[in-house]
C-alpha positions in Angstrom: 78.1 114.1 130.0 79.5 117.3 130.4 80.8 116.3 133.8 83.4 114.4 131.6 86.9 114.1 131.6 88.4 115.6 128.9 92.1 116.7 127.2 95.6 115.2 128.1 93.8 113.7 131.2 90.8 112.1 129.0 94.1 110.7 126.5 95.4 109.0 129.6 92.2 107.4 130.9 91.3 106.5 127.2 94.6 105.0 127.0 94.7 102.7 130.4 91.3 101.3 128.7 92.9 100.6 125.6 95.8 99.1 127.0 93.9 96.9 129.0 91.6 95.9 126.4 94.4 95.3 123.6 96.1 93.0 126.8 92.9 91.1 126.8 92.7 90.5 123.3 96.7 89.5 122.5 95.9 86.8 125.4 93.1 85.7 123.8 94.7 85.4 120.4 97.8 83.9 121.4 95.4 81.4 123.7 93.2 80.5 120.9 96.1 79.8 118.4 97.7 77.7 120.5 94.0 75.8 120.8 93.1 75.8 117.4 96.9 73.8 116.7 96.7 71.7 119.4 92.7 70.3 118.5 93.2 70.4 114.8 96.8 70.0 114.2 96.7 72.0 110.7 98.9 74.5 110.0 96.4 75.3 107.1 93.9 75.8 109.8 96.2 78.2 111.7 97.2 80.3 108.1 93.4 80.6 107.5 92.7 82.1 110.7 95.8 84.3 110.2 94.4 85.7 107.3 90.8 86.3 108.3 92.6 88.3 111.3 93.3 91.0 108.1 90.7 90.7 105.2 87.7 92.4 106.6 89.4 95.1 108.2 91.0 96.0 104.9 87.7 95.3 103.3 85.9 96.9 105.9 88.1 99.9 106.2 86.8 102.1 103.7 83.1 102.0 105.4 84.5 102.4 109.2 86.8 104.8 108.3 83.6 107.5 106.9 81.7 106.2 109.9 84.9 107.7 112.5 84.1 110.8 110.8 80.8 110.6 111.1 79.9 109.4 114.6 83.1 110.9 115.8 85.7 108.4 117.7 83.2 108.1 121.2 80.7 106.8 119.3 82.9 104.5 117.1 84.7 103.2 119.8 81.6 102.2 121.8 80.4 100.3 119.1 83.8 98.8 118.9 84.0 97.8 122.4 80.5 96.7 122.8 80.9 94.2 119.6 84.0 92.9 120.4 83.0 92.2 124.2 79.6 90.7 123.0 81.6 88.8 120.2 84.2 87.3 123.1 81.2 86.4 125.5 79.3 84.2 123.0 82.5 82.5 122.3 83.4 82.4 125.9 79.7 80.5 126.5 80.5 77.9 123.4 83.5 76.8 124.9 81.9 76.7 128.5 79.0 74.8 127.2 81.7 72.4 125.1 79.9 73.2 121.2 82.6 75.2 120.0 83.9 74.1 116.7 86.4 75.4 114.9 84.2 77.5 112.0 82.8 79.5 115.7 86.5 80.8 115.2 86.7 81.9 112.2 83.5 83.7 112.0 84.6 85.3 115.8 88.0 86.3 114.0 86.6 87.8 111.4 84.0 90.2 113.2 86.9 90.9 115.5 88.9 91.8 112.8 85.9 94.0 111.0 85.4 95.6 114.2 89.2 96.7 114.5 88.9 98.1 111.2 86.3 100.9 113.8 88.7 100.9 116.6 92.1 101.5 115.2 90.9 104.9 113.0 88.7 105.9 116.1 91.4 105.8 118.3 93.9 107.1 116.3 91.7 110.4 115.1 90.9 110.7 118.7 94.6 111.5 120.0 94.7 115.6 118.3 91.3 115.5 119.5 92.3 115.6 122.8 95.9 116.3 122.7 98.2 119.7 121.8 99.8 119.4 118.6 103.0 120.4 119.8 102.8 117.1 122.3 101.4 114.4 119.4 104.7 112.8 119.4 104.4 112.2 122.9 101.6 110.9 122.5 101.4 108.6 119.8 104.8 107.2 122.0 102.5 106.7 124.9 99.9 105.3 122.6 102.5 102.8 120.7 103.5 101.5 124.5 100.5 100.4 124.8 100.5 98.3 121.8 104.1 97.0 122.3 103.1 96.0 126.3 100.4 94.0 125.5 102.6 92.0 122.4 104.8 91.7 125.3 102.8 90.4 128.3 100.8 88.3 126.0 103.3 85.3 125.3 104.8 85.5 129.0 101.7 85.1 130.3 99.7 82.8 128.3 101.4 79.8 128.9 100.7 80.1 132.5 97.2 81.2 132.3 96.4 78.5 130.1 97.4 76.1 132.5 95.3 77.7 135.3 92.4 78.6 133.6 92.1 77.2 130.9 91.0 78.3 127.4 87.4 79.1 128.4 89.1 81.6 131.1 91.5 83.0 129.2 88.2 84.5 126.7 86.7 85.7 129.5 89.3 87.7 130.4 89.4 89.0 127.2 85.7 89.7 127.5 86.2 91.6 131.0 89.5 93.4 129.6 86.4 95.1 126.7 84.4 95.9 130.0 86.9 97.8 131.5 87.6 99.7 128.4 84.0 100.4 128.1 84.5 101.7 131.9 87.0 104.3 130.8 84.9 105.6 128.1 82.5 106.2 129.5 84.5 108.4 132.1 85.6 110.9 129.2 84.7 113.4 126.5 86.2 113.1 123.0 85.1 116.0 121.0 83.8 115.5 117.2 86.0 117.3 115.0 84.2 120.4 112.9 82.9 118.4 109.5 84.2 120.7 106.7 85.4 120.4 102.9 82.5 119.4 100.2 81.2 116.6 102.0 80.0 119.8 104.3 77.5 121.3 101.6 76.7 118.3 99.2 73.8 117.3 101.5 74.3 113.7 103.2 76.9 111.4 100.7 77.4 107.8 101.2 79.9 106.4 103.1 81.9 105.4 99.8 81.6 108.6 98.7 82.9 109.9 102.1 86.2 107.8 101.6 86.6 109.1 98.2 86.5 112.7 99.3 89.8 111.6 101.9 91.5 109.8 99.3 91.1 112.8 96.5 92.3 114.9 99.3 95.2 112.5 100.1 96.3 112.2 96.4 96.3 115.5 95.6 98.7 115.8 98.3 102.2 114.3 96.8 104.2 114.1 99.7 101.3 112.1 101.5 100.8 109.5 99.0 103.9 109.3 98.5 104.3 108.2 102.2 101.0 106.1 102.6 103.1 104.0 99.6 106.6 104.1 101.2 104.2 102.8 104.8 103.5 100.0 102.3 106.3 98.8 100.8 107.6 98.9 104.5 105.0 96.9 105.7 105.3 94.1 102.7 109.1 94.1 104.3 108.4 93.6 107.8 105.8 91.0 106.9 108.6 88.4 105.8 109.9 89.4 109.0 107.3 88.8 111.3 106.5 84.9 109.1 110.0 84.2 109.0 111.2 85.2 112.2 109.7 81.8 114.1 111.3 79.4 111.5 114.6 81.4 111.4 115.3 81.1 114.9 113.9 77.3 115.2 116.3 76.1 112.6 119.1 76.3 114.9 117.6 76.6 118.1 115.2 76.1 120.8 111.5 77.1 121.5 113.2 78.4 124.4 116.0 80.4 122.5 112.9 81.8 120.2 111.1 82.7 122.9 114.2 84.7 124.1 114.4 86.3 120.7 110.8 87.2 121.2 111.4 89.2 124.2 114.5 91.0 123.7 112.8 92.1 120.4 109.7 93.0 122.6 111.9 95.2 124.7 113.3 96.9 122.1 110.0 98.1 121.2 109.1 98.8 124.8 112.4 100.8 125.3 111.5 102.8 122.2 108.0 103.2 123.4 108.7 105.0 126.4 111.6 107.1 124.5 109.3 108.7 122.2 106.4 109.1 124.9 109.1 111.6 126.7 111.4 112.5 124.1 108.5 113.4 121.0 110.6 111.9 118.4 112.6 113.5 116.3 111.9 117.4 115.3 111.3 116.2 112.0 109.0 113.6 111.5 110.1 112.9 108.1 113.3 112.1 109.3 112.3 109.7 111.8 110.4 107.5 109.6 112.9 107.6 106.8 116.1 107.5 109.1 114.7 104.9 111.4 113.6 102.7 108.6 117.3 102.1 107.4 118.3 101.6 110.9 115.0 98.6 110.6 116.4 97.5 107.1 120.3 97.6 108.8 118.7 95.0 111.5 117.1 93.0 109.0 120.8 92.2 107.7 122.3 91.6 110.8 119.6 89.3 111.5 120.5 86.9 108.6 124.2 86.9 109.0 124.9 84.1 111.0 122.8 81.4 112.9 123.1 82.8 116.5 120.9 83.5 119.4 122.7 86.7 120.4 122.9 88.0 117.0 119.2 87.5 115.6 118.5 88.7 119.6 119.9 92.0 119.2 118.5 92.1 115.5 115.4 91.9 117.1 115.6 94.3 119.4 116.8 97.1 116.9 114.2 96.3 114.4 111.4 96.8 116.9 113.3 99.4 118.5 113.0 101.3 115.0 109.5 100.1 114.3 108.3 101.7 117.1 110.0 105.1 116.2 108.8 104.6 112.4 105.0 104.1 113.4 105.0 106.7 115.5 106.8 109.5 113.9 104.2 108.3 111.0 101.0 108.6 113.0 102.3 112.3 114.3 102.9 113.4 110.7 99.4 112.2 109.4 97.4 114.2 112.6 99.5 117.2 111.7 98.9 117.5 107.7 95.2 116.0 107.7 92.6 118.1 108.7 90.2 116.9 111.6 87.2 116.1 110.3 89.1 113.4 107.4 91.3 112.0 110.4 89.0 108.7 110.6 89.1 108.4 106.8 92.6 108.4 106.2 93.7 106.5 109.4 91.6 103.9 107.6 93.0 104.5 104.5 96.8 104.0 105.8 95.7 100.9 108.0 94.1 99.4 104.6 97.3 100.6 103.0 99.2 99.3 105.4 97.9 95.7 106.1 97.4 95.0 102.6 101.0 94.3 101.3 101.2 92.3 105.0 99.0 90.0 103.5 100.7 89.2 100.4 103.8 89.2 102.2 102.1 86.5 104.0 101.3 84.3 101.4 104.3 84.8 99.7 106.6 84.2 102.0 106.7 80.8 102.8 106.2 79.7 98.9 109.6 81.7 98.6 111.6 80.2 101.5 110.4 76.8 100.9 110.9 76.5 97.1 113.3 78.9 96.0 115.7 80.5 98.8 116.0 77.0 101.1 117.1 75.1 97.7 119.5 77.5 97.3 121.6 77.4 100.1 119.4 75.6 103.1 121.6 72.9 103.0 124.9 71.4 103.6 128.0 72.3 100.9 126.2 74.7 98.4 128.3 75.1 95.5 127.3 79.4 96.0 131.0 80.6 97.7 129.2 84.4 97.8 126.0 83.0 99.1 127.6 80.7 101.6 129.9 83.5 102.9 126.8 85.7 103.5 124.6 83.5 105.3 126.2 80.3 105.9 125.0 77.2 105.0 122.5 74.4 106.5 119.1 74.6 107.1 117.3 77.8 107.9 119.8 79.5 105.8 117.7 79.9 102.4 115.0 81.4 105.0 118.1 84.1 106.4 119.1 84.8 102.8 115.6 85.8 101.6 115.4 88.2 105.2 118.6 89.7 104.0 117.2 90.4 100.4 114.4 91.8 102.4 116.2 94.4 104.2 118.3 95.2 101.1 114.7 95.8 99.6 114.1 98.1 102.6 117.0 100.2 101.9 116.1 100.5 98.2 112.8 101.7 99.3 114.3 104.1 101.6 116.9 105.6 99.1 113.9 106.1 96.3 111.5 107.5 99.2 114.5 110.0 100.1 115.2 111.3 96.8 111.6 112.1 96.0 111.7 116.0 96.9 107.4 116.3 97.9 108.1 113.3 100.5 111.7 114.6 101.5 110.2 118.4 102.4 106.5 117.2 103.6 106.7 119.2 106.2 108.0 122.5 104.8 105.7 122.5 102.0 102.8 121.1 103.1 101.0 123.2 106.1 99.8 121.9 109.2 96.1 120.9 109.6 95.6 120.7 113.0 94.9 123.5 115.4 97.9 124.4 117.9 95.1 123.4 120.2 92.9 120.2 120.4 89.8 122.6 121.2 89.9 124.4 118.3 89.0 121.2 116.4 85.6 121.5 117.2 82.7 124.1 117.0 82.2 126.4 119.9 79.1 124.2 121.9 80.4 120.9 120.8 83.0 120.7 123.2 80.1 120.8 126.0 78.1 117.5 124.3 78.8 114.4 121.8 
C-alpha cells in the first residue's frame, strides 16, 4: 500500500469514484421510486420509503460517526462501498429472478440509508486529510459538484434507461457504479488522523462514549453549536421546499414544465459548484453561509409570488445556486475549527443534525398545505385582499403561501444567527484546528501504512 496515491491527486481519484458511485445510486433511487408507484400505486408506500431513506442514518449516526474516527475514512468507506454494492446485487438478483416484493425495498433502503450514515462522515473527514487547508474551499466545491451532477444526470437519464433496460438494469448499474468506486479506493492512501483529546488516555471507550466526547467538545464551543443549530433550522426550511416544490409547480403546469424547473434549479447548483471549486468561496466562511442563506430565503419568496414557469425557474436556480455555496462554505468551516481526529464524529453529528428537522419538515409539510394554507387561499375569490395580492389565488396557491412563510422563516433565522456575536466572529475567535498541511494530521510512519 505504500505505492499509493495520495494528497490533491488521491482527493481527485477519490472523488471520480464517488461521483460515479453517488450517479449509480440517484439512478437507482429515482428508478425504484418510479417502480414502487407504478406496482403499488400508494403514495403512502412512496412517503414510507421516503422516510426510511433518513431514520437510520440519523439513528445510526452517532455509532458511524466514532467508527470514522476509529477505522479512519479508508476503512469506513470500504465497508461502505462493499455493503452498499453487496446490498444492490441481492436486490438486483430478486428482481432478475421476479421474487421481489415491496418489503425487499424497504429493508434495502434502510441498510442503504444506515450505511450512508459511514460514507457521508468518512468522506467528508477525508477531504483535510488529503487536502491543504488553504485549498478546502476548493475542495468541498469540487466535492459538492459531484453531488449536484449526479441529482442532475439522474432524472434526465432515468427515463430513458428505464425504457432500455429496464428496472433490473438500472440496479445493476448501480451495483457496478459501487465497483468502480471500490476501484478508486483501492488506488489511494487516506491517512488516519493522530487520535488525541481524552479518548487518547482513558483506555478503549465505547463508541457512545466516543460521540459524547465530540459533542462536549462541540458544545463547549459557542459559535459551533450555534451553527450546527442555524444548519438546522435551515434544513427544516428547505425541506418544505424540496416536498412542495413538485406540487407547486404541478398546480399550474406540466410534468414537462416541472421537469424544466427541475433542471434550471439543477444548474444553478452545478454553476455554483464549479464557482466554488475555483473561486474557494468567500474569505470568510461565516459570511458565505449566513449571506448566501438570505439570498436562498430571497428565492424562496420569489418562488411563491406568482404561478409562472419562468419565475419559480429562476427561483430555483438561485436557491440551489445558494445552497451549494451555503453547504460548502459550511463543510470548509467545520474541517478548519474541528480537530482531526473528531472530524468523523462531528460530520455525523451535523448530518444527524441536519437531516433531522428534514424529516419533520417532511411530515409536516403536506398536513400544513393540505389543511390549513390551501383552505386559505387555494381557491378561487378568497375574501384575504393581502393574501391574494401576495400569492394570487386558485389552486396551488395555499402551497406558494406556506413556501413564502418559509423563506420569511429563513430570514428570521438568518437575522437571529447574525446578531449572535460567538456565531458572527467564529472565525476570529475560535482558532483553526487543522494543520496548514494535510500531512501533519497524522503521526510520522502513518502516512507510509493504514
Amino acid at each position: 500500500m505504500t505505492a499509493a496515491t495520495s494528497g490533491f491527486r488521491a482527493f481527485a481519484i477519490l472523488w471520480c469514484g464517488q461521483f460515479v458511485s453517488l450517479t449509480g445510486s440517484a439512478l437507482a433511487g429515482f428508478g425504484l421510486g418510479v417502480y414502487v408507484y407504478r406496482i403499488t400505486g400508494s403514495v403512502t408506500t412512496l412517503g414510507f420509503v421516503y422516510a426510511l431513506a433518513y431514520l437510520p442514518l440519523i439513528l445510526a449516526s452517532p455509532v458511524a460517526g466514532s467508527l470514522v474516527d476509529r477505522w479512519g475514512p479508508w476503512r469506513a468507506l470500504l465497508v461502505s462501498n462493499v455493503g452498499s454494492m453487496l446490498a444492490v446485487l441481492t436486490l438486483a438478483g430478486l428482481l432478475a429472478t421476479e421474487t421481489f416484493d415491496v418489503w425487499h425495498l424497504y429493508v434495502f433502503v434502510a441498510v442503504n440509508s444506515t450505511l450512508r450514515a459511514l460514507q457521508m462522515p468518512a468522506f467528508e473527514s477525508s477531504v483535510p486529510l488529503l487536502v491543504p487547508k488553504q485549498h478546502l474551499g476548493r475542495a468541498n466545491g469540487i466535492r459538492m459538484l459531484a453531488l449536484a451532477a449526479s441529482e442532475v444526470l439522474a432524472p434526465v437519464s432515468a427515463g430513458a434507461l428505464l425504457l432500455s433496460l429496464g428496472i433490473k438494469g438500472i440496479v445493476l448499474l448501480d451495483g457496478l457504479s459501487f465497483g468502480l468506486a471500490l476501484l478508486t479506493l483501492i488506488a489511494i492512501r487516506i491517512p488516519k488522523a493522530v487520535r488525541g483529546g481524552p479518548a487518547a488516555t482513558a483506555g478503549t471507550p465505547t463508541l457512545l462514549g466516543d460521540f459524547r466526547e465530540a459533542w462536549r467538545q462541540v458544545r463547549k464551543r459557542h459559535g459551533l453549536l450555534a451553527l450546527l443549530v442555524f444548519i438546522g433550522a435551515l434544513n427544516f426550511c428547505a425541506g418544505f421546499v424540496d416536498l412542495l416544490i413538485t406540487p407547486l409547480v404541478l398546480s399550474f403546469g406540466s410534468p414537462g414544465a416541472l421537469g424544466t424547473v427541475m433542471s434550471i434549479g439543477g444548474l444553478g447548483m452545478i454553476a455554483a459548484s464549479v464557482a466554488m471549486s475555483a473561486w474557494g468561496g468567500p474569505r470568510r466562511k461565516v459570511h458565505g453561509v449566513l449571506g448566501f442563506s438570505l439570498v436562498l430565503a430571497t428565492a424562496i419568496v420569489l418562488g411563491a409570488l406568482r404561478p409562472n414557469v419562468i419565475l419559480v425557474g429562476g427561483a430555483a436556480f438561485l436557491f440551489l445556486a445558494s445552497l451549494a455555496v451555503v453547504i460548502t462554505s459550511n463543510q470548509t468551516l467545520w474541517q478548519s475549527k474541528v480537530e482531526p481526529y473528531l472530524m468523523g464524529r462531528t460530520m455525523a453529528l451535523q448530518n444527524m443534525v441536519a437531516s433531522a428537522p428534514q424529516l419533520v419538515a417532511y411530515a409536516m409539510a403536506g398536513l400544513l398545505a393540505d389543511r390549513v394554507f390551501e383552505p386559505l387561499v387555494g381557491r378561487d375569490q378568497v375574501r384575504h385582499p393581502v393574501l391574494a395580492a401576495l400569492v394570487g389565488d386558485g389552486p396551488g396557491r395555499g402551497i406558494a403561501l406556506l413556501l413564502m412563510v418559509m423563506g420569511l422563516l429563513t430570514a428570521v433565522c438568518v437575522a437571529v444567527a447574525w446578531a449572535y456575536r460567538p456565531l458572527r466572529r467564529l472565525e476570529d475567535d475560535l482558532p483553526d484546528a487543522t494543520p496548514d498541511r494535510a500531512e501533519d494530521a497524522v503521526p510520522a510512519g502513518d502516512a507510509a501504512r493504514l
